[in-house]
C-alpha positions in Angstrom: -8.7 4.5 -6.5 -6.6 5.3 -9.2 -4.4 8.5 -8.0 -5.0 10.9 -10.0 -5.8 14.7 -9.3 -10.0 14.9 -9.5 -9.4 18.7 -10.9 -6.7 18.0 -13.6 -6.7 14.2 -14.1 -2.8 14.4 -13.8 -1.4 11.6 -12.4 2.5 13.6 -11.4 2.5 15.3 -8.1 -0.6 13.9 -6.4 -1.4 14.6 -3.0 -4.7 13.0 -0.9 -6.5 15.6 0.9 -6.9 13.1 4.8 -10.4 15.0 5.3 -12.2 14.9 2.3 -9.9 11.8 0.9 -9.8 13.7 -2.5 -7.1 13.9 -4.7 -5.4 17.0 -5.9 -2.0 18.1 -7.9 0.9 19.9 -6.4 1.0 21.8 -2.9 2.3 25.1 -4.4 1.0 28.7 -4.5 -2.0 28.4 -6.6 -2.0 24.2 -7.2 -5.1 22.3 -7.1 -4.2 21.7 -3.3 -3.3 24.6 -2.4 -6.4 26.2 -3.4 -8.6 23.0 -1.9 -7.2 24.0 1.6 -7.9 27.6 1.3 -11.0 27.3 0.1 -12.1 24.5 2.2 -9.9 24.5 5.4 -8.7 21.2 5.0 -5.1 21.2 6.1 -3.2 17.7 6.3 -2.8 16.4 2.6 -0.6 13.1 2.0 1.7 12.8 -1.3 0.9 9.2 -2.7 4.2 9.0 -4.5 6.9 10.1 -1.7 4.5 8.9 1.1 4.7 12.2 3.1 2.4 14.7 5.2 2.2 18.4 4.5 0.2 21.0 6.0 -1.1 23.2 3.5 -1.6 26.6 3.0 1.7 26.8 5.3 3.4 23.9 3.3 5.3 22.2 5.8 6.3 18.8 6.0 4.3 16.9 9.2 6.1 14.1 11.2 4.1 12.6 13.4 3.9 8.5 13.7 0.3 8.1 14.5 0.2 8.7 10.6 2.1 5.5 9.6 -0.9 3.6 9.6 -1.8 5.3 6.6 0.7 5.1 4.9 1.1 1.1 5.8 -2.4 0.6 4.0 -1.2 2.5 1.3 1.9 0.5 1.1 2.2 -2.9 3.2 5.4 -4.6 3.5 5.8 -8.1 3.7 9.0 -9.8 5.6 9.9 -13.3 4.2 8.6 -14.7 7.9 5.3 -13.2 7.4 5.1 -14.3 5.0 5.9 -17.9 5.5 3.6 -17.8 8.3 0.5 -16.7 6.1 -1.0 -20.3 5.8 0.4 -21.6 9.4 -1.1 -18.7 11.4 -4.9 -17.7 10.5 -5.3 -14.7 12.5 -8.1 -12.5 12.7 -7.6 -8.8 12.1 -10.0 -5.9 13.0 -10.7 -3.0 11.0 -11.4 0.5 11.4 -14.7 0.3 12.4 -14.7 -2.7 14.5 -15.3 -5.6 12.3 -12.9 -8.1 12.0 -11.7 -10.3 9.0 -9.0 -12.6 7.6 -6.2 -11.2 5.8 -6.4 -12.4 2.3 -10.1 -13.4 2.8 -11.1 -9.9 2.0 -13.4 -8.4 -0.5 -12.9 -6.8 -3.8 -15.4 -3.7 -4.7 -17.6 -4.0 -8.0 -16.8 -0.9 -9.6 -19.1 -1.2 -12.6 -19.3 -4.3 -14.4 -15.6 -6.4 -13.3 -17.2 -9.0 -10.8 -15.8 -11.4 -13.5 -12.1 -10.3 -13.1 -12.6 -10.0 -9.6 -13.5 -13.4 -8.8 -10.3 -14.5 -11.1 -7.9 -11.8 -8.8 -9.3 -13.5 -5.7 -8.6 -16.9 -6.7 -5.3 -16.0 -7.7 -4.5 -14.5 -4.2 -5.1 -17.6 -2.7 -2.6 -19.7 -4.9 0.4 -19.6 -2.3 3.2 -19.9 -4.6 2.1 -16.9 -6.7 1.3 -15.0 -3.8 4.5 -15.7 -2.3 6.1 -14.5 -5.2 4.2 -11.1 -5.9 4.2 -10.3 -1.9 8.1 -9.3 -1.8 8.4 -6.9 -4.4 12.3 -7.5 -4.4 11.4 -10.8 -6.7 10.4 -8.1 -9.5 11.3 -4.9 -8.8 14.7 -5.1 -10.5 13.7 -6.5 -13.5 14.9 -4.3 -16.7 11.9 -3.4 -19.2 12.3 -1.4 -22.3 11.5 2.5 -21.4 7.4 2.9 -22.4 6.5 -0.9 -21.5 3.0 -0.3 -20.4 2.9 -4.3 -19.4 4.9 -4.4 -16.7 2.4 -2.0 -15.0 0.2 -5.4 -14.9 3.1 -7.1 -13.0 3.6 -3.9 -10.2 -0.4 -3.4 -9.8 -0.7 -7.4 -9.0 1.9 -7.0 -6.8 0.1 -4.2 -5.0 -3.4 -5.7 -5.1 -1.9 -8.9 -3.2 -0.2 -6.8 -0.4 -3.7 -4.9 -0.2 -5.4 -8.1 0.1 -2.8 -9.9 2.6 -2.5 -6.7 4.8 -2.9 -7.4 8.3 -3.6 -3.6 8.9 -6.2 -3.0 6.6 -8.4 -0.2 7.5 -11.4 -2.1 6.4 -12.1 -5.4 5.2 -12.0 -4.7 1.5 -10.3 -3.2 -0.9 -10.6 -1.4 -4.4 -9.0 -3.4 -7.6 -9.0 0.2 -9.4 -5.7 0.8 -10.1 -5.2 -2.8 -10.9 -8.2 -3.2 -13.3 -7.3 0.2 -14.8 -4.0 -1.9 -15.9 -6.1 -4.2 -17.4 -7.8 -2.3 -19.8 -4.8 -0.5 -20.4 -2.8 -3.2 -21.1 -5.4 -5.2 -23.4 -5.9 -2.5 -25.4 -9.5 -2.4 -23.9 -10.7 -6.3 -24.6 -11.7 -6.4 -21.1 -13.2 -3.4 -19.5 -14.5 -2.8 -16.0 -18.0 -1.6 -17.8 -18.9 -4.5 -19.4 -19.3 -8.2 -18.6 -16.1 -10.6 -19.8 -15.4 -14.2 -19.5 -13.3 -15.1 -16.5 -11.5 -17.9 -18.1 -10.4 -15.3 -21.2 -9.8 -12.9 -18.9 -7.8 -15.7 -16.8 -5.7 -17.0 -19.9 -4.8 -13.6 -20.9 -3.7 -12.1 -17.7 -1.3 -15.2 -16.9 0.0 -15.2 -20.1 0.5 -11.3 -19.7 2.3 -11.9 -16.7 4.8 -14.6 -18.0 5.6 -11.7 -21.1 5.9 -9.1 -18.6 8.2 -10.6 -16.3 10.6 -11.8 -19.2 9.1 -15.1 -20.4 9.0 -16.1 -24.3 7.2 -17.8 -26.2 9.4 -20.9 -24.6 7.8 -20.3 -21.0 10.8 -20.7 -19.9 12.3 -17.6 -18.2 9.9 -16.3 -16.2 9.8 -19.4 -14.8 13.5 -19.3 -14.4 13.4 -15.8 -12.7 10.9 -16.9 -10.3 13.0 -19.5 -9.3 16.2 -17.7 -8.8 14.1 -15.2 -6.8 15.0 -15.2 -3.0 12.8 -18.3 -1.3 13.2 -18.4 2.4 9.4 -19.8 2.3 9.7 -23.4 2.4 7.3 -23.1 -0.8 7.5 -25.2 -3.2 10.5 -23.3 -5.5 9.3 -21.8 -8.7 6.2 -20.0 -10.0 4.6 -21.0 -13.0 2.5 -18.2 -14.9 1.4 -19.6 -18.2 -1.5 -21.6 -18.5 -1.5 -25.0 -20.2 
């Protein structure tokens, strides 16, 4: 879900408590996780920006690499052969609990009322081209935006959704669009909402287009497209990624 602390509803300084799986600010004397442990005995907490494991009340950093599937869910990285071997190898993966399931082919939970923005997020995943493009994160990363551009948070929470969807590792076979649909209504000033119905192919229209202006494009829709072809492409996919519709 979206991390932020479930006391303070701060987003800086989050850590996930790995018993309870809530999320608390800070890990000093007196923070929200601090106190959780103390009161609760729960010990091993997991910053969700730095991606590290402390022990709290005695604050210490844990090392230990039976943890790094965690933090792999959290974060999956893609190489450019995994990629490229994404439509040649269909390989079933097993989750947590025993079930198994095919990466990509994974479902997305109904929060409230964004069933309609789900099934457009699912169809997107499964264009290859666009999924190629949003899996390596160096095609995007180092794109300059203006200081305060709330859009490009729609370009970096698509990128995450797809590595979600796509990882191999996945503790269970689905995964929460939260953060991503959390984007949305940010970034359409609320048009579409995760607690009421919308129309997939407004919603569709919109977030390409959003996409395209976020990653650079102009009215032209020329740029983006530009960028996404310069963008490292050791796929064998067709070159280029178009993200306007007609």
């Amino acid at each position: 879900f979206e991390k932020l602390c479930s006391i303070s509803l701060s987003h800086i300084n989050v850590y996930a408590c790995l018993v309870c799986g809530k999320y608390f600010q800070g890990r000093g004397l007196k923070s929200h996780a601090y106190i959780h442990s103390v009161q609760l005995s729960h010990h091993v907490f997991l910053n969700l920006h730095t991606l590290k494991f402390y022990c709290l009340p005695d604050n210490y950093e844990i090392i230990d690499s039976s943890l790094e599937d965690i933090t792999y869910v959290l974060k999956p990285t893609f190489t450019a052969q995994q990629i490229a071997n994404l439509d040649r190898q269909a390989k079933l993966s097993r989750a947590y609990d025993g079930t198994t399931y095919l990466p990509g082919i994974v479902g997305l939970n109904n929060i409230k009322a964004n069933d309609y923005a789900n099934a457009v997020l699912q169809a997107l995943s499964n264009v290859p081209p666009l999924r190629n493009y949003f899996l390596e994160e160096e095609n995007y990363g180092r794109i300059q935006r203006p200081p305060g551009d709330v859009m490009f948070l729609l370009v970096q929470r698509f990128g995450e959704l797809m590595q979600k969807l796509w990882n191999p590792r996945n503790f269970k076979a689905h995964v929460s669009p939260h953060e991503m649909l959390q984007a949305v209504v940010l970034c359409s000033k609320k048009n579409f909402q995760i607690t009421k119905q919308g129309d997939g192919v407004e919603f569709l229209s919109w977030f390409l287009n959003a996409l395209h202006s976020a990653l650079g494009g102009t009215k032209r829709k020329k740029k983006s497209e530009r960028r996404a072809m310069k963008a490292p492409n050791s796929l064998g996919a067709p070159p280029g990624v178009t993200l306007v519709t007609p």
